[in-house]
C-alpha positions in Angstrom: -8.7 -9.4 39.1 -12.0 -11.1 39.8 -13.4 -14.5 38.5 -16.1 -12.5 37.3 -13.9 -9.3 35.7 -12.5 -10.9 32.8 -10.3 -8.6 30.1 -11.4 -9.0 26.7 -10.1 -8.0 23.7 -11.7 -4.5 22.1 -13.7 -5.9 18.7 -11.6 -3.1 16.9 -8.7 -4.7 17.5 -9.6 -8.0 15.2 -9.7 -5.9 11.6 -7.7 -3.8 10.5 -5.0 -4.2 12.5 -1.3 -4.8 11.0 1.1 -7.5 11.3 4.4 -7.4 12.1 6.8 -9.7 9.8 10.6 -10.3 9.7 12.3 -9.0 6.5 15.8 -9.4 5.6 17.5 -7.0 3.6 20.8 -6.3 2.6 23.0 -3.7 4.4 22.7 -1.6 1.7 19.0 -1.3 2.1 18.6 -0.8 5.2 21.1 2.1 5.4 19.2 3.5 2.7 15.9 3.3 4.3 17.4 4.9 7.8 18.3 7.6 6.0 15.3 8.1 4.6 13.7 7.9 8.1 16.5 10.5 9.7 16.1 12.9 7.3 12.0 13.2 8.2 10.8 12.2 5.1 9.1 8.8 6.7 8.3 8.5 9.9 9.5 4.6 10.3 11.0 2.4 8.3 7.7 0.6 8.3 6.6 3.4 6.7 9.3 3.5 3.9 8.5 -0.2 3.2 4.2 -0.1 3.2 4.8 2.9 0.6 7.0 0.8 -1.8 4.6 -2.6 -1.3 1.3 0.0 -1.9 2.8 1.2 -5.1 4.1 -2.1 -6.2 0.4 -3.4 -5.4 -1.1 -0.8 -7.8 1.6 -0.9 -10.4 0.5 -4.7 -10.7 -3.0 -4.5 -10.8 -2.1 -1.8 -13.7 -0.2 -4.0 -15.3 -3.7 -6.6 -15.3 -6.1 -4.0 -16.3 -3.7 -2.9 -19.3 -3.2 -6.6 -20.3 -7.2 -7.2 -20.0 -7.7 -3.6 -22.0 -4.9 -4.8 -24.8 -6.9 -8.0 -25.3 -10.4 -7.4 -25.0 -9.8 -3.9 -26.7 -11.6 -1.0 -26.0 -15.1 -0.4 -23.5 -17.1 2.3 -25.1 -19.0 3.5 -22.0 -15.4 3.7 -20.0 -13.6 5.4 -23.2 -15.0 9.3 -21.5 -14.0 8.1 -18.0 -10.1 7.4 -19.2 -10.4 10.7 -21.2 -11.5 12.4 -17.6 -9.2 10.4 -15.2 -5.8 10.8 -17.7 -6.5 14.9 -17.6 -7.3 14.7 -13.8 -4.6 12.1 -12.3 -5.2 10.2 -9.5 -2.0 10.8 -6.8 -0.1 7.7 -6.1 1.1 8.4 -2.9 -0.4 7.9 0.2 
């Protein structure tokens, strides 16, 4: 390569991206989530795992809304938007 040809990293590449981290998980676990990978219903085990932490992640913030709904009591402009959304449910997964 030339002094003047320099390789840069694509801008798309510095959001968005994933990292990888090291997890330890019992034996048990991990069988569990190679099965679930060998019988096609995930593509990875990456996969299997960013599922779970999505779901945990909304069940969470649930859990803050609900507590801010249960002490602040009700919103009258939102009350026809929760009679909408709980007749029309959002899917959970992804």
């Amino acid at each position: 390569m030339s002094a003047t040809a320099v390789k840069r990293i694509p801008q798309r590449y510095h959001s968005g991206m994933s990292k990888q981290i090291a997890v330890r998980l019992p034996d048990e676990l991990v069988e569990f989530i190679d099965e679930l990978v060998s019988s096609g219903r995930f593509d990875s085990r990456a996969a299997v795992i960013t599922r779970q932490v999505r779901r945990l992640q909304r069940q969470l913030r649930a859990e803050r809304d609900a507590e801010v709904y249960r002490t602040e009591g009700d919103y009258p402009d939102l009350v026809g938007l929760a009679e909408y959304m709980s007749a029309h449910p959002v899917p959970l997964d992804d």
